[in-house]
C-alpha positions in Angstrom: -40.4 32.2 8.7 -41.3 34.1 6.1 -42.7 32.5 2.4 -42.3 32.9 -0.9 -43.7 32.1 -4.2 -40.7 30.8 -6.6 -40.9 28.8 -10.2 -39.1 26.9 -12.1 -39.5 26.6 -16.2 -38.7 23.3 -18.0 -40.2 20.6 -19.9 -41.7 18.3 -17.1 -43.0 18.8 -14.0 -40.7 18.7 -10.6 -42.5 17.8 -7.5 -39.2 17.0 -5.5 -36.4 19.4 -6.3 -32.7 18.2 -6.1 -30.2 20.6 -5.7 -27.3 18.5 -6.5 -28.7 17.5 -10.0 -28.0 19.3 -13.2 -25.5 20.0 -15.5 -22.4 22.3 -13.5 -22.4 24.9 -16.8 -25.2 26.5 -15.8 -24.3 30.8 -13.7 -23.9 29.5 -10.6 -22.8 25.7 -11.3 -25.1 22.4 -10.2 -28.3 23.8 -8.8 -31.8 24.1 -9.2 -32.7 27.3 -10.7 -35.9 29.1 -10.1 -37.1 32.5 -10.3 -39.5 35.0 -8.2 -40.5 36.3 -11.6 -42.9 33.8 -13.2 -42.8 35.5 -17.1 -38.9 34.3 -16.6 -40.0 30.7 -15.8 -42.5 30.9 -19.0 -39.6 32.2 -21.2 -37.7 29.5 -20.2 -40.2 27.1 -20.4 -40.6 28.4 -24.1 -37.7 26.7 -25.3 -39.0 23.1 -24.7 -42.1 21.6 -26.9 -43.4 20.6 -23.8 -43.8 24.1 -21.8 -44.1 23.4 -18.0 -43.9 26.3 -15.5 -43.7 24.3 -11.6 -44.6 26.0 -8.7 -43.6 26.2 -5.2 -44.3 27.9 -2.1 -40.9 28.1 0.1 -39.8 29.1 3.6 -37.3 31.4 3.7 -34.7 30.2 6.8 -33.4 33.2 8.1 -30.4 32.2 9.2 -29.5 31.6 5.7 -27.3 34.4 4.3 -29.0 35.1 1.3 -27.8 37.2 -1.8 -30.1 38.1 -4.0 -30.5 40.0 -7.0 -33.5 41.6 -8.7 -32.0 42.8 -11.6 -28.9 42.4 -13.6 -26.6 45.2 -12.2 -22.6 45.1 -12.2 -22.7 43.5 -9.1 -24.1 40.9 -10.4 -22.1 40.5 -13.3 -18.7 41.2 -10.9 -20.7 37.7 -8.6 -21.2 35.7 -11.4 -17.5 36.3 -12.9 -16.3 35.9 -9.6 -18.2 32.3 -9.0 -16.4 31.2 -12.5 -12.9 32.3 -12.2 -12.4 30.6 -8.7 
């Protein structure tokens, strides 16, 4: 399996990830949200006093089927509308 380098920006640090915490308002609803790009993570991180940037090596299962985007196209816009008008 191949691994990956992801991060998460916030105001403490998260050594065990839930996905089924969080508030549901966020794009994609209850999640947690990390990025490949870590100036993103330190952006967010930016808008807490305390500025914490956690970092995680993942395996990537391949039988997942994974969408990903690497920059905001209209496809991503059309997914995102799409996830909140269902």
């Amino acid at each position: 399996m191949a691994k990956r380098t992801v991060y998460h920006g916030g105001y403490t640090p998260v050594e065990d990830p839930e996905i089924c915490v969080g508030r549901n308002i966020k794009d994609f609803g209850v999640g947690f949200y990390c990025t490949i790009i870590k100036e993103q993570a330190q952006r967010w991180a930016r808008r807490y006093d305390a500025k914490i940037v956690s970092i995680y090596d993942v395996r990537l299962n391949q039988d997942l089927n994974i969408k990903e985007f690497r920059e905001m196209t209209d496809e991503w816009l059309d997914f995102i509308f799409c996830m909140w008008s269902d």
